[in-house]
N, C-alpha and C positions, 0 to 999 in steps of 0.2 A: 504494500500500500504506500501511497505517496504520500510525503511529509503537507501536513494540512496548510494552505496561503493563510498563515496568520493575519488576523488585522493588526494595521500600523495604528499609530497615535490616530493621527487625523481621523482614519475607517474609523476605529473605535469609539474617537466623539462623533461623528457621523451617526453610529450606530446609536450611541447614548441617548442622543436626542433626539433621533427618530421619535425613540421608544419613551422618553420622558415626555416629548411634545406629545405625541398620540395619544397617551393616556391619561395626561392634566386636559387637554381637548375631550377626552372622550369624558372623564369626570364629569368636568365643567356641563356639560350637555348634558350626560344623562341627569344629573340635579338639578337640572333646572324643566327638561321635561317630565321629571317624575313629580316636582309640583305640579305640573300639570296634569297628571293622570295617567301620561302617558310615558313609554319605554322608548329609547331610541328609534328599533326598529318599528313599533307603531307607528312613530311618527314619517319614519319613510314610506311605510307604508300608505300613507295618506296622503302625501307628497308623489309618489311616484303615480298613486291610481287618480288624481287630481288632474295629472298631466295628458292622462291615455285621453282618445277620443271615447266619451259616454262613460266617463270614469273605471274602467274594468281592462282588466288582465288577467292572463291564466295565471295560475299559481306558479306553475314551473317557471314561467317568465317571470315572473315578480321574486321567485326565492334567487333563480339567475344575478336579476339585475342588484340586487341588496346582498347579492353577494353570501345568502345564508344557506343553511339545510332545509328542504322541503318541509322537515317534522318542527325545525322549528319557528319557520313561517309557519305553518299550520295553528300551532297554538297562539305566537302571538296575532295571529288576524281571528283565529278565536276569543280570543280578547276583546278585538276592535266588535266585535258580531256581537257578543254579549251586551256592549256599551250602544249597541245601534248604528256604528261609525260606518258598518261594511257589512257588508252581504255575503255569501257563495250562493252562486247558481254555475249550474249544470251547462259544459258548453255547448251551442248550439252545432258545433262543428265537428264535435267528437266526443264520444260518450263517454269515453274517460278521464276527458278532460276537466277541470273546474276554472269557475274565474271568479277572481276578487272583485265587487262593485262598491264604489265609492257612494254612501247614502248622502243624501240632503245635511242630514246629520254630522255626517264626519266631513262634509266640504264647511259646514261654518263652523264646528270644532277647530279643523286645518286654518280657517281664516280669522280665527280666536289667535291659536297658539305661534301662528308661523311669524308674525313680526317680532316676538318679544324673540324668539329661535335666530331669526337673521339678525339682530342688533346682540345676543351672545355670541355669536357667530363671529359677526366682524368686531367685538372688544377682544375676543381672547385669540382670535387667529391671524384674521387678515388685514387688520389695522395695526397691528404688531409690525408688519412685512412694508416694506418698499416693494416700486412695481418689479423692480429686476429681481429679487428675490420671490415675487411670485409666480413669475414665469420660469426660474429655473425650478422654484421647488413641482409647479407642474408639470415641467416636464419629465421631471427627473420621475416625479410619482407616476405618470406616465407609463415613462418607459417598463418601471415595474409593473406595475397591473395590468401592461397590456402581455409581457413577460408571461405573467404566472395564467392571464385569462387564455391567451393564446397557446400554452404548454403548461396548464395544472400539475401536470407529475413528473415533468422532465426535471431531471438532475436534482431534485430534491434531497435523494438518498446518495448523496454523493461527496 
């Protein structure tokens, strides 16, 4: 076996603050939508079925796009269902398929919570950043997620 590419100084605070930023970011969020009722991914949830034409998407495409497990989409838009925010119905295109519907409900819930979300948003993230650092950090982030979306299990175990 090959001796492992150690990270240098730099990679390593590179890596540091990745993982320090991502997680004071992801805190910050989720405490403040869980005043709201709601979990992060509830809240993209709402957000992303907002966006579709007639507010719905299959599940598979919504665990997709959020980047989750199907089981655990399943419970939290079980959640949003219980609250009245979202619906399942049965798609009409294929019978094993399902899709999330954005209710009346969960579009002025979405239009409750998403402002006080976007002014967290830009105090803790992107108002911290100049515009050059936000174009590299996107692209940089970029490159990865399109990396891992594009080849999920390549060299992982490597």
């Amino acid at each position: 076996m090959d001796e492992p590419r150690w990270l240098d100084a730099e990679e390593m605070r590179l890596w540091d603050r990745f993982l320090a930023a991502g997680a004071l970011v992801d805190r910050a969020v989720d405490q403040h939508l869980k005043t709201e009722g709601l979990s992060h991914t509830q809240y993209e949830v709402l957000v992303r079925l907002s966006a579709e034409p007639g507010g719905a998407m299959r599940m598979t495409d919504l665990a997709a796009a959020l980047y989750t497990s199907k089981s655990g989409l399943t419970y939290q838009v079980g959640k949003l269902e219980d609250a009245g925010l979202v619906r399942r119905v049965d798609d009409d295109t294929d019978v094993r398929g399902v899709n999330a519907v954005l209710t009346e409900a969960g579009r002025t819930r979405l239009v409750e919570v998403a402002p006080h979300h976007v002014a967290l948003v830009r105090r803790v993230f992107l108002d911290v950043l100049d515009p050059t650092q936000r174009a590299a950090i996107t692209a940089g982030l970029s490159a990865v997620a399109d990396r891992l979306t594009d080849r999920p299990d390549a060299d992982l175990d490597r």
